[in-house]
C-alpha positions in Angstrom: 101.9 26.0 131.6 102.9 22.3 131.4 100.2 21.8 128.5 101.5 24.7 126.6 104.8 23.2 127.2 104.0 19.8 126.4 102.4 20.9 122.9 105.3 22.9 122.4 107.5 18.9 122.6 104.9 17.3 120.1 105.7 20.1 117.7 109.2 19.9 117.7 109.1 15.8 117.3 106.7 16.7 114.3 109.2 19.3 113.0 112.1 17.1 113.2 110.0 14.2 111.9 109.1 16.1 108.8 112.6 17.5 107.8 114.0 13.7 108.2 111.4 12.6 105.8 111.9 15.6 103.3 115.5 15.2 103.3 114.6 11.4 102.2 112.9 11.9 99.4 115.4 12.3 96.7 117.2 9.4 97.8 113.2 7.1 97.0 114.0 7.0 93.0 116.3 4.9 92.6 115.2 0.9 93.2 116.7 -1.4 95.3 117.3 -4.0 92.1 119.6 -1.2 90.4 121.8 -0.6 93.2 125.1 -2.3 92.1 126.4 -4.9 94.3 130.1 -3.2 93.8 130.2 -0.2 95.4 132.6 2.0 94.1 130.6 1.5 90.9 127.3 2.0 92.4 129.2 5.6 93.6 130.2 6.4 90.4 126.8 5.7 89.2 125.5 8.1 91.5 127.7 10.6 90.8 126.9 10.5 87.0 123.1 10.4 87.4 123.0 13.3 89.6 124.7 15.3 86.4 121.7 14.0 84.5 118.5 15.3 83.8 115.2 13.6 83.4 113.7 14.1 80.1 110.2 14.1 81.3 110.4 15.9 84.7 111.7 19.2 84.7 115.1 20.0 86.8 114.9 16.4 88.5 117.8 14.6 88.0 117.3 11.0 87.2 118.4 9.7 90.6 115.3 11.6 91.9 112.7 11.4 89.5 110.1 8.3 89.4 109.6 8.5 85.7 109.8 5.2 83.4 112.3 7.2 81.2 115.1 8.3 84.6 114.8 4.0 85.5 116.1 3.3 81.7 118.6 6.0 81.6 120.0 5.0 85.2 119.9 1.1 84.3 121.9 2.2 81.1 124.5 4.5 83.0 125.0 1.3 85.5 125.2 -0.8 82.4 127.9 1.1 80.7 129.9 1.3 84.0 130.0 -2.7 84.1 131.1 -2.9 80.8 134.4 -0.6 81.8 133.3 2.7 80.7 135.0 5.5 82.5 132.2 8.2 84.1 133.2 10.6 80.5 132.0 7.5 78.4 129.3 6.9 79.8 128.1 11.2 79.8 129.8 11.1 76.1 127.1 7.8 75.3 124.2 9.6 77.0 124.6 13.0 75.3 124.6 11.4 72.4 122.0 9.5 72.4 119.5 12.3 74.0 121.3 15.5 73.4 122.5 18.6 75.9 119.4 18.6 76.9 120.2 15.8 79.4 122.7 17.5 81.2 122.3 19.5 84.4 125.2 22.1 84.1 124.9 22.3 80.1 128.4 22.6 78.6 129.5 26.3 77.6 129.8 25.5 73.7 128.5 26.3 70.6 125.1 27.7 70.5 124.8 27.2 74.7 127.2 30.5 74.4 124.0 32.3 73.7 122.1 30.5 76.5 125.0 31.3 79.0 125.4 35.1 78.3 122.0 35.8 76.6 120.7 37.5 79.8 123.5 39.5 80.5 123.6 41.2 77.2 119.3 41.5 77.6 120.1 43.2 80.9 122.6 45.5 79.3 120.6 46.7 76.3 118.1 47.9 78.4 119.3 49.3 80.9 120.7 51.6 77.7 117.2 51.7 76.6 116.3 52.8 79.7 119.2 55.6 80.1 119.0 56.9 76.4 114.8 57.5 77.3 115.7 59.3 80.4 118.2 61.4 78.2 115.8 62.4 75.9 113.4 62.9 78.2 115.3 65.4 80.4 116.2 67.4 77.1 112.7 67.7 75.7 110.8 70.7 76.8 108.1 70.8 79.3 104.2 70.9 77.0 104.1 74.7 78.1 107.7 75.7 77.3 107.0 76.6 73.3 109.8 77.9 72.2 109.4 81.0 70.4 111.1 82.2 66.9 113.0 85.8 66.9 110.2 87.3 65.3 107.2 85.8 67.8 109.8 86.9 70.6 109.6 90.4 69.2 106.0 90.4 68.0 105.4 89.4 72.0 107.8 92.2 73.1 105.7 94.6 71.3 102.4 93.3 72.3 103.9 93.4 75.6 104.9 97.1 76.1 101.3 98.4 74.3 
């Protein structure tokens, strides 16, 4: 019983061990020589690169991705806070320089409209697909169900009563 108890401890500890070290690794990106030594900047610097997206990895934000291309782009958003840009500078500079695309939470603007609602209105239109083909379909008649003309109908009634 103490065995079974005492592996039961080790995988706990293990557990544990492993969600500390998971919950760690977004934080491994960024370098220790781009860490600003003013920290109120350096929060506002993370702040704005969590908004960001890496160009190369796909939804990483630049504080957690690795990639040559997130270092520049977080060197360049701690650059334009020591020059005096305020945090909607800085976004402005970046957008402009490597579009929407950038972004995390895209803006709801011009052709991003489409983006935003483009799933509602597929959901809608088919779901009036889907209830206009079950319309039709309860109106159509059944493969055996001819329907007759008045003079089959009588034609039948007469064959009928021979």
């Amino acid at each position: 019983m103490s065995a079974r108890r005492n592996l039961w401890g080790h995988a706990w500890i293990v557990a544990a061990a492993m969600m500390v070290w998971a919950m760690a690794l977004p934080a491994v990106a960024v370098q220790p020589d781009e860490v600003l030594a003013d920290a109120a900047l350096e929060e506002r610097a993370r702040d704005i690169s969590a908004g960001l997206r890496c160009v190369v990895c796909r939804n990483e934000s630049i504080d957690q991705s690795n990639a040559e291309i997130a270092r520049d782009l977080r060197l360049l958003v701690r650059e334009r806070l020591v020059a005096g840009d305020s945090d909607d500078d800085v976004m402005h500079y970046i957008v402009e320089r490597y579009g929407e695309y950038v972004l995390m939470r895209p803006t709801m603007t011009g052709s991003n409209i489409l983006l935003w609602f483009a799933p509602l209105v597929l959901i809608l239109a088919g779901g009036g697909l889907s209830l206009a083909y079950i319309r039709r379909r309860s109106r159509a008649t059944a493969p055996g169900e001819a329907v007759l003309s008045p003079e089959e109908e009588a034609r039948l009634q007469a064959i009928l009563k021979e």
